[in-house]
C-alpha positions in Angstrom: 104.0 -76.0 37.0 101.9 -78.6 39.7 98.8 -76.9 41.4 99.0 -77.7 45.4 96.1 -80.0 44.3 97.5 -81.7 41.5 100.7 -82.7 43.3 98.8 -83.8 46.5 97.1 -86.6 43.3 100.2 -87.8 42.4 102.6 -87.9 45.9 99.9 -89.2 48.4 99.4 -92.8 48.1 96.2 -92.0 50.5 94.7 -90.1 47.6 94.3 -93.2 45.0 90.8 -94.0 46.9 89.8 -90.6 45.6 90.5 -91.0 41.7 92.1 -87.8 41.4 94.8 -89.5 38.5 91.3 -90.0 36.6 89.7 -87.0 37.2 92.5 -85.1 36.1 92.9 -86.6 33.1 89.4 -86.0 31.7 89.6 -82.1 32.8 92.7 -82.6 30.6 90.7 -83.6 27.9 87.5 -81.7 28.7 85.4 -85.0 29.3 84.7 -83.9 33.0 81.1 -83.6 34.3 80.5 -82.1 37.7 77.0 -84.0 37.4 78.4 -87.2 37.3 80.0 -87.2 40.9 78.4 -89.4 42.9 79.0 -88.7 46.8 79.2 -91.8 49.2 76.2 -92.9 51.1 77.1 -93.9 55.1 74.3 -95.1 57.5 76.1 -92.0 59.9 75.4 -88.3 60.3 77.2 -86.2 58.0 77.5 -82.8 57.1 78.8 -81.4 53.6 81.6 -78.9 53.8 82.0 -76.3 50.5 85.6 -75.4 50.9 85.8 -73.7 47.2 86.2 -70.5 49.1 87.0 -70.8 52.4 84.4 -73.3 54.5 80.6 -73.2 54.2 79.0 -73.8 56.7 82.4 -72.4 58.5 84.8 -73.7 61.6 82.5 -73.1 64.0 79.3 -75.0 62.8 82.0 -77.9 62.0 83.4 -77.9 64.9 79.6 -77.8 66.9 78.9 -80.9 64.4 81.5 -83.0 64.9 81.6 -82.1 69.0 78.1 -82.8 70.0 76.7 -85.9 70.8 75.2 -89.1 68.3 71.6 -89.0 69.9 71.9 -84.8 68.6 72.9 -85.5 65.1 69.4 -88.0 64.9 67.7 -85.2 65.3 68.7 -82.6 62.6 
């Protein structure tokens, strides 16, 4: 049995810039490091979103993030 995730790898062509095919395979074979993920770097504001249990920092905060304007996001 496919975990929402898993299947999400393997039916959405949008997904192979991800690597998910890869990253499944070494948790497969227990080869999988969470240290050696290496997020992208963008010259833009960003904000990282935990969603391993809902969303930290939550909708709101998002929301108030993505809403406000660029000369804001310079500043934080």
């Amino acid at each position: 049995m496919h975990h929402p995730g898993t299947d999400r790898a393997h039916d959405d062509s949008h997904r192979v810039a991800h690597g998910d095919k890869a990253l499944l395979s070494d948790m497969r074979a227990g080869t999988y490091a969470p240290d050696q993920f290496v997020p992208i770097s963008l010259t833009a504001p960003n904000l990282l979103v935990d969603t391993s249990d809902g969303y930290t920092p939550d909708l709101a905060h998002i929301q108030r993030f993505v809403l406000r304007p660029d000369r804001e996001r310079d500043a934080e």
